[in-house]
C-alpha positions in Angstrom: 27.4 192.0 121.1 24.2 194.1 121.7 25.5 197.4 120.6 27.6 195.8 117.7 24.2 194.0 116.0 22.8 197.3 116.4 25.2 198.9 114.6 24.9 196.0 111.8 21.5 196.3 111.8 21.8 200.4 111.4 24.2 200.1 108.4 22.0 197.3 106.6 19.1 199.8 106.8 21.3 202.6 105.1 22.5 200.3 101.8 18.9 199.4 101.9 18.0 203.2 100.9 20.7 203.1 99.0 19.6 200.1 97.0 16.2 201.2 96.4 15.6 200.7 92.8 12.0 202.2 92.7 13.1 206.0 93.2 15.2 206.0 89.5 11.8 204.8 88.4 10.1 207.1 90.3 12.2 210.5 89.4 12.1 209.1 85.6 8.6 208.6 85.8 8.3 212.5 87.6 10.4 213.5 84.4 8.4 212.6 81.9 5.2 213.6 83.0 6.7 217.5 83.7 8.1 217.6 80.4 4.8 216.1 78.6 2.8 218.7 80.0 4.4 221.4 78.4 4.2 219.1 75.2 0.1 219.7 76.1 0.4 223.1 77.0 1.3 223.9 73.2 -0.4 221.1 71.3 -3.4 223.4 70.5 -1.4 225.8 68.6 0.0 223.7 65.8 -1.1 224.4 62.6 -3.2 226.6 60.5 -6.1 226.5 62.4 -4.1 225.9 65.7 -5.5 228.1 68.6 -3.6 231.2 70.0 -2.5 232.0 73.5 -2.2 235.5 75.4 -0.1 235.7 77.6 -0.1 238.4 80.2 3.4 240.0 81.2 4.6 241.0 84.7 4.4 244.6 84.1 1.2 244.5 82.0 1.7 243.7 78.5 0.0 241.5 76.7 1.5 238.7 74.2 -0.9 237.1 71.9 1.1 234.4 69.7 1.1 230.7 68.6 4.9 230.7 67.7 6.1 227.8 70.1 10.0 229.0 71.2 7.4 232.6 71.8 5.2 230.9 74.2 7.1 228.8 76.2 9.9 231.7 76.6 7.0 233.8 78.2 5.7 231.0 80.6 7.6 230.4 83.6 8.1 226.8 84.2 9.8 225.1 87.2 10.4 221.5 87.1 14.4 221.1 85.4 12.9 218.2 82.6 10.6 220.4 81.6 12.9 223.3 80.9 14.9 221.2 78.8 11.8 221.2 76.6 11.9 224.7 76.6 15.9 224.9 75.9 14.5 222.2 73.1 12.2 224.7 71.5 15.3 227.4 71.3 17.4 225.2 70.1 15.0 224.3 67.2 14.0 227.7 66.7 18.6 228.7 66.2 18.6 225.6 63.8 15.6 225.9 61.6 13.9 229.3 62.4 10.3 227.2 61.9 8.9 224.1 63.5 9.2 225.5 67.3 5.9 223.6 68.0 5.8 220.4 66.3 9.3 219.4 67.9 7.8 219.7 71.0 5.4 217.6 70.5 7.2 215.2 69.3 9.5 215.1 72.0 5.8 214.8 74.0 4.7 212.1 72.2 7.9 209.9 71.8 8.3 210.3 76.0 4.7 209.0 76.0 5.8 206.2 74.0 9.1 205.9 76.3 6.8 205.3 79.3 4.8 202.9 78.2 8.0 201.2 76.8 9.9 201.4 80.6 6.1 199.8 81.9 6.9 196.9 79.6 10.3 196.3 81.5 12.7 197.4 78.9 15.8 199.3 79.6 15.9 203.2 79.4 19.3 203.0 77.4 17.7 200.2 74.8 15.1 202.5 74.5 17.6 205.5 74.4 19.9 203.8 71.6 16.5 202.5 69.8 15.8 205.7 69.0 18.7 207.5 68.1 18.9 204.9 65.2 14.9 205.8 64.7 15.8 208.8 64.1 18.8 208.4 61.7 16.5 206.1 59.8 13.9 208.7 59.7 16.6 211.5 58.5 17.4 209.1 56.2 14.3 208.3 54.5 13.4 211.9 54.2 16.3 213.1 52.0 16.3 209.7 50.3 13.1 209.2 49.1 10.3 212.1 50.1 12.6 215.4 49.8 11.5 217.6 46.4 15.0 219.7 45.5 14.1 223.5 44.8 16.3 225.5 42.8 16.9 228.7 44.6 16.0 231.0 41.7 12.8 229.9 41.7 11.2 232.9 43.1 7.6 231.0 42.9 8.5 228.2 45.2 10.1 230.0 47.6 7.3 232.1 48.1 4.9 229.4 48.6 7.2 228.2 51.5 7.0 230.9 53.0 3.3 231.8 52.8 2.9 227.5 54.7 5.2 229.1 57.4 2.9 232.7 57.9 -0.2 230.7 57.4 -0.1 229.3 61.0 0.5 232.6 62.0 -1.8 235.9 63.7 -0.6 237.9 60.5 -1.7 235.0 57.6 -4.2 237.3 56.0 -0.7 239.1 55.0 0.8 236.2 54.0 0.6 237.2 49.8 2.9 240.5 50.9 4.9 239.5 53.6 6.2 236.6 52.2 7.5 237.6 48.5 9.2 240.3 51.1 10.8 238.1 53.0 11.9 235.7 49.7 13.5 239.1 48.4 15.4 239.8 51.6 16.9 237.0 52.1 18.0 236.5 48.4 19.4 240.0 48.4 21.3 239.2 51.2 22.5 235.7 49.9 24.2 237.4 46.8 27.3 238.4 49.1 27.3 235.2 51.0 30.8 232.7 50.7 29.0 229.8 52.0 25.6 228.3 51.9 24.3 230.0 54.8 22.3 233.7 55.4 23.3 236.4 58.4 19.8 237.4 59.5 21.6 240.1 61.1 22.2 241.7 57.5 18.1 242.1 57.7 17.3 245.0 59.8 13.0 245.0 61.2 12.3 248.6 62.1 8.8 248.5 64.1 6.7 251.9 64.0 2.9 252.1 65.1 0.3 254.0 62.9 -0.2 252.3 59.6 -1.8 248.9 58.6 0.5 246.3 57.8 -0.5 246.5 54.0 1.7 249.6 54.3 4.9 247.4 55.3 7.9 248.0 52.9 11.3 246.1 51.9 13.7 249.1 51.7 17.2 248.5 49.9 20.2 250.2 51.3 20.3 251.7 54.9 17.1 253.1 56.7 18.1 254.5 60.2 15.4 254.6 62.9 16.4 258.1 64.0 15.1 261.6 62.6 17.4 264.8 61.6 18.3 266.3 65.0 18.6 270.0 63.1 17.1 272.2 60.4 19.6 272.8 57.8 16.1 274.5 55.8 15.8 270.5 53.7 14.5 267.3 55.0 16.9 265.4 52.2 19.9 265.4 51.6 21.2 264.8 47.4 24.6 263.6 46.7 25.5 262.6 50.2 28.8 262.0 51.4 28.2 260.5 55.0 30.8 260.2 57.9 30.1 257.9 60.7 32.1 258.7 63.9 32.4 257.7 67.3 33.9 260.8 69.4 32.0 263.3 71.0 32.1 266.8 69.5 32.3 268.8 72.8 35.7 270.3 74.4 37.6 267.8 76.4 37.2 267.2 79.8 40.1 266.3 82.7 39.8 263.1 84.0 40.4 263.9 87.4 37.5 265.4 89.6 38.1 269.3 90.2 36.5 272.7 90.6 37.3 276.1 89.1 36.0 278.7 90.2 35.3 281.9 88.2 34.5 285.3 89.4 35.7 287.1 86.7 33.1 287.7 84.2 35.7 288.7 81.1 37.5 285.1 81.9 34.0 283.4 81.8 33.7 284.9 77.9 37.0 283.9 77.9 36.4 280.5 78.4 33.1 280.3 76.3 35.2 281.9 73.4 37.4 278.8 73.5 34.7 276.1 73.9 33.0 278.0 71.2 36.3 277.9 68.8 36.8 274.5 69.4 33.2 273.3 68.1 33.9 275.4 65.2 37.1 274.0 64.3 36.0 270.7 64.5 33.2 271.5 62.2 35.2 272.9 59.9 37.1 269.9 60.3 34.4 267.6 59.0 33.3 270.5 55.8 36.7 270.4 54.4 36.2 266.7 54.1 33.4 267.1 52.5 30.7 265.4 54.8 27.3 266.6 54.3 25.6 263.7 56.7 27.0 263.0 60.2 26.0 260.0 61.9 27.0 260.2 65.6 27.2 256.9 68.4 27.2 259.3 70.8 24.3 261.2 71.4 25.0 265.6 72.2 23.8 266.4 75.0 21.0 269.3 74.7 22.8 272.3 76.6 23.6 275.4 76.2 26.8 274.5 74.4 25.6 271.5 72.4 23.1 273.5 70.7 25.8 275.3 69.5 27.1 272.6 67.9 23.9 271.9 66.6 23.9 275.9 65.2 27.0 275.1 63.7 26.6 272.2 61.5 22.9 273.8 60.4 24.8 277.0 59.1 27.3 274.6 57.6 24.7 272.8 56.3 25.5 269.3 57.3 22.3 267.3 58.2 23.0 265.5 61.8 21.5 262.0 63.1 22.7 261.3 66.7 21.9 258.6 69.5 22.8 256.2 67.0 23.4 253.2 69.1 26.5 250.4 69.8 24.7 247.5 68.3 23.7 249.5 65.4 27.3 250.5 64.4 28.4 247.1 62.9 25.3 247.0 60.5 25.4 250.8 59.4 29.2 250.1 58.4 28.3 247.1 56.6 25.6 248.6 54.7 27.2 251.9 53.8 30.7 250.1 53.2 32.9 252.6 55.7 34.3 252.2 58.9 33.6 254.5 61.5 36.0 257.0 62.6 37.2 257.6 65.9 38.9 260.6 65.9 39.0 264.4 64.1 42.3 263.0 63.0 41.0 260.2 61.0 38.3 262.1 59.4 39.0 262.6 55.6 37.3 262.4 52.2 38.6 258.7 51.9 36.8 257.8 55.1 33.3 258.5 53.8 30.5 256.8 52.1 28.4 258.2 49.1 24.7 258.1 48.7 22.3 259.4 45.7 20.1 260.5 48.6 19.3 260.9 52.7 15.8 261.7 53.3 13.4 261.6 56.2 10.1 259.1 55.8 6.7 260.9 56.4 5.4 260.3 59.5 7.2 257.6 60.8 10.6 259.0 62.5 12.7 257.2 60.0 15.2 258.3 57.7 16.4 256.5 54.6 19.4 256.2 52.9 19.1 254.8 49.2 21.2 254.9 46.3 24.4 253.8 48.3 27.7 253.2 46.4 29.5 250.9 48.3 32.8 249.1 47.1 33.0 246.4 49.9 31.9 243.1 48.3 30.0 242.4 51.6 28.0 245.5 52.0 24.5 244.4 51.1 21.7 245.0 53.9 18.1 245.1 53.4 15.8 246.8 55.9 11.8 245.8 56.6 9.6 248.9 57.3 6.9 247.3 59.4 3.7 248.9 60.2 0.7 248.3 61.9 -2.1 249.5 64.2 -1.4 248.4 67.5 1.5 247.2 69.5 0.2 243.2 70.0 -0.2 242.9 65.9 3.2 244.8 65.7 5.5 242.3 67.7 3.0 239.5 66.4 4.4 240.5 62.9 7.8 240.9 63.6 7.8 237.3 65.0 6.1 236.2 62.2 8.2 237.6 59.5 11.3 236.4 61.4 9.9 232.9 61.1 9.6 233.1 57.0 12.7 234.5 56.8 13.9 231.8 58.8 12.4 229.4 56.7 14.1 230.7 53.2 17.5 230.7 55.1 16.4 227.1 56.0 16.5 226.2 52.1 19.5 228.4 51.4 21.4 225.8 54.0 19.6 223.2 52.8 18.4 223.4 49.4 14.8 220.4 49.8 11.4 220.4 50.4 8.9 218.2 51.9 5.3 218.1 51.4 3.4 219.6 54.5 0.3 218.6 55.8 1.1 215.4 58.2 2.7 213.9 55.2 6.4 213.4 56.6 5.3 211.8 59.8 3.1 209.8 58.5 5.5 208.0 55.8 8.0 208.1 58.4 5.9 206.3 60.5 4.8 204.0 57.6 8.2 203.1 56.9 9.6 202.4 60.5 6.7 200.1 61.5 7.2 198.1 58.1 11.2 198.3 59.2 10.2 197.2 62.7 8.8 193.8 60.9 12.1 193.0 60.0 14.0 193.5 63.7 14.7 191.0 66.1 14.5 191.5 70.0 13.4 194.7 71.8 14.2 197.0 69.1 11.8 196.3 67.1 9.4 196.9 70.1 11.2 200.5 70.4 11.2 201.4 66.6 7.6 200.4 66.7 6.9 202.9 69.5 9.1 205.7 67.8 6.6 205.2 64.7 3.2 205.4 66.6 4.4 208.2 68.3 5.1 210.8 65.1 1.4 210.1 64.3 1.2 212.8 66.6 2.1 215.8 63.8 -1.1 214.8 61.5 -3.6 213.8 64.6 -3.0 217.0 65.8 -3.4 218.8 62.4 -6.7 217.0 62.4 -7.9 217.7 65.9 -7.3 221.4 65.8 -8.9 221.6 62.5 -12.0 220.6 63.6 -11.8 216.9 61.7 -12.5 213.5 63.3 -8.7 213.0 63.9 -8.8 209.1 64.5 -10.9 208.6 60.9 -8.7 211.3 59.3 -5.0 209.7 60.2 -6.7 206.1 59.6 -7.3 207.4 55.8 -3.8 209.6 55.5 -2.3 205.9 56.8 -4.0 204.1 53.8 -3.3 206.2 51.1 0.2 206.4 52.3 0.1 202.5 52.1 -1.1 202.7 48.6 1.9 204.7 47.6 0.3 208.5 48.3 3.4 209.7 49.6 2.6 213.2 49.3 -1.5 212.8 50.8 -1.3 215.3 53.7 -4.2 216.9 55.7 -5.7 219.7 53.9 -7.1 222.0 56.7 -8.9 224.8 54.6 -10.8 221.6 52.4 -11.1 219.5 55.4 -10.2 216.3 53.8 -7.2 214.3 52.7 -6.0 215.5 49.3 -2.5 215.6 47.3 -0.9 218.7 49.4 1.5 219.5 46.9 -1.7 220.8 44.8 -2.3 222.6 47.6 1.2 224.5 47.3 1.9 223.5 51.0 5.6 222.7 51.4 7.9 223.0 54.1 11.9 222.9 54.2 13.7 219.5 54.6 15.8 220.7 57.6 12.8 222.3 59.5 11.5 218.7 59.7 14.8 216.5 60.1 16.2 219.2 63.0 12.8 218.8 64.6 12.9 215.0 64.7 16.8 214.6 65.3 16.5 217.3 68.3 13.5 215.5 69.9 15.1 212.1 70.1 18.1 213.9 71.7 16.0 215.2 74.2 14.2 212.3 75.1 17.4 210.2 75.5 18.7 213.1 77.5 15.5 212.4 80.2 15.4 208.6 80.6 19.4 208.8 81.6 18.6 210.9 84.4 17.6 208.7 87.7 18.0 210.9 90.3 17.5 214.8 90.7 20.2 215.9 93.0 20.0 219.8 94.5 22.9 221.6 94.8 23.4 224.1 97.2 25.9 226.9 97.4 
């Protein structure tokens, strides 16, 4: 009997693990503080007067940004809830381009709210369905009754959008030329577009050092960040007619491994002769096309022979621009409307693009093709010269030009604005809590919770700007109440004002992704009760 009680006793211990309900509590709990810190960790840099963070690199460089998805890719972070805030901030950063930060936060704040929820005794999945429908509502009320449509040929508006996106940015000073720049681009590139949607891809950023970024240009056409490898006595070329190929002009070689072995000087000319020949006929090859412009994938080696095919096309006066790389191919042949060629065989007149003119930028390695007479409907490419003094300010600008262009495509997809300024949240939160009046049972507590938690967006605003952020959301909630709907916090004033005076507007789908993605996320952590490691 003694062994078999035992044995009872044993196995009763076991379930009792097994039925211990505090752990899911424990490993949500664990959850939700991980992924709030990293909510903190990027709170202070939302907003126009939102602080900056450097961030030092394994092998020495230096990052100094306040773009969101930007900072939390640089950080490493360990804890599995908390990188699906970072996986959060990429996935608002593919949807919207803008609003990396703020979502977040959100997602920050609404786990807040979740926690004090779960302390209350209410179920994570009546929380988790509680908010889903929040957040439809809140989708909802935007395009219903706060979204402002903008008519895409309005230049003016457009520009003003972009200029709210670059004024949280390192680069805002430059916000009155980047962003006209990046309202052009985009548009330019729209015009061949079948659906209501931009390839940012058709939008080239070349980077080069040793300007201001004053001197940053919008260049039309093709610009190709690679000099003339030869002097053919010209730095332009007029009237060009330019092959692009992708076979190596250079004799060709066995593919098995072998050795030959010459001792006979007069065979060794022999052999040069031929090699020598061969380059010649192939650039014969590409005069009789015509081809005054060869662009080359593959770079030519610098040997002895190879610099004879370099001799060769100078004398034939055909201006060359090798190492032109893989990824590069696709966007050349869509700007200049040809296909590459891949053989000698292949290369005639019909294969080549014309261009007015080919010519070589001052000082900055680049060469530019303008004038390009392209009969593919979907050959239109615009290229962003950007300059500046020092390498931090030159990927800060990049990062920030992405994010306006980002921010036009937003309104190409989705053609709405909102007032900026803490105005969205605000109303949304306005609205929800007076909807909350009208549930029955613990959704009412939830939606209650969902609407004290996007107060977050304008507290912040208010905090980083320096304002009294409790007195400041207190007035932004009464003037909302009095029918304000467009009151926002006005940073550079420092006070609550109309914020569609102030020209601050921001896309509908920046903010609707941002909420929509942050409930998902949320949900996503309070299903998880247990953390389970897997080992292979």
């Amino acid at each position: 009997m003694a062994p078999q009680a035992q044995s009872n006793k044993s196995g009763t211990q076991m379930m009792g693990q097994f039925k211990d309900k505090s752990k899911p509590d424990d490993i949500r709990d664990s959850n939700i503080q991980a992924a709030k810190s990293v909510a903190d960790a990027i709170r202070t840099s939302l907003g126009p007067r939102g602080m900056d963070k450097m961030i030092q690199q394994d092998d020495g460089n230096v990052i100094i940004s306040n773009d969101g998805a930007t900072i939390l890719k640089q950080i490493q972070v360990v804890h599995p809830a908390a990188k699906m805030l970072v996986e959060l901030s990429k996935a608002q950063d593919v949807e919207a381009g803008d609003g990396t930060t703020s979502v977040v936060i959100i997602a920050g704040a609404l786990l807040d709210a979740s926690s004090k929820l779960l302390a209350k005794g209410i179920h994570p999945t009546t929380i988790s369905d509680a908010f889903l429908d929040a957040a439809n509502k809140c989708v909802e009320i935007l395009e219903g009754k706060m979204s402002i449509p903008v008519d895409l040929n309005d230049t003016d508006s457009l520009v003003r959008v972009a200029s709210t996106a670059l004024n949280s940015k390192v680069v805002s000073q430059y916000s009155s030329l980047l962003a006209p720049m990046a309202v052009k681009a985009v548009l330019r590139v729209k015009d061949n577009c079948k659906t209501n949607d931009v390839d940012l891809k058709d939008i080239k950023i070349i980077k080069r050092l040793g300007a201001t970024l004053e001197e940053t240009e919008l260049i039309e056409g093709l610009c190709i960040d690679h000099r003339f490898a030869n002097d053919f006595g010209s730095k332009k070329v007029e009237k060009a007619k330019i092959g692009l190929i992708q076979f190596c002009i250079s004799p060709p070689k066995t593919d098995m491994d072998n050795q030959v072995v010459v001792s006979d000087y007069t065979q060794m000319d022999r052999i040069l002769k031929e090699e020598r020949n061969y380059i010649l006929n192939i650039v014969k090859q590409i005069k009789k096309a015509g081809c005054n412009v060869l662009l080359i994938q593959k770079s030519i080696l610098r040997d002895a022979l190879n610099e004879m095919a370099i001799h060769f096309f100078s004398k034939a006066k055909i201006a060359l621009i090798q190492n032109i790389e893989r990824e590069e191919i696709e966007f050349i042949s869509k700007a200049l409307g040809c296909r590459p060629i891949a053989s000698l065989d292949h290369f005639v007149a019909s294969a080549l693009a014309t261009a007015d003119l080919v010519e070589e930028i001052p000082f900055t390695k680049v060469t530019r093709i303008s004038g390009i007479k392209s009969t593919s409907p979907t050959g239109k490419t615009v290229n962003v010269l950007l300059r500046a003094s020092n390498k931090m300010m030159l990927e800060e600008a990049e990062r920030s030009i992405h994010d306006a262009l980002c921010v036009i495509r937003c309104l190409v997809k989705k053609p709405a604005l909102l007032p900026g300024g803490g105005a969205p949240e605000i109303e949304l939160a306005l609205q929800l809590s007076q909807l909350s009046s009208s549930l029955v049972g613990l959704k009412a507590h939830c939606f209650q919770a969902f609407a004290e938690a996007l107060e977050v967006i304008p507290y912040t605003l208010a905090e980083n700007a320096g304002l009294n952020p409790l007195q400041t959301v207190t007035e932004l909630r009464q003037r909302h109440f009095a029918g304000e709907n467009t009151a926002g916090i006005n940073v550079r004033k420092a006070m609550v004002t109309n914020i569609l005076d102030e020209n601050v507007l921001q896309p509908l789908l920046v903010t609707a992704s941002a909420i929509k993605l942050a409930a998902e996320t949320v949900r996503s952590i309070l299903k998880i009760d247990d953390i389970v490691h897997s080992v292979r």
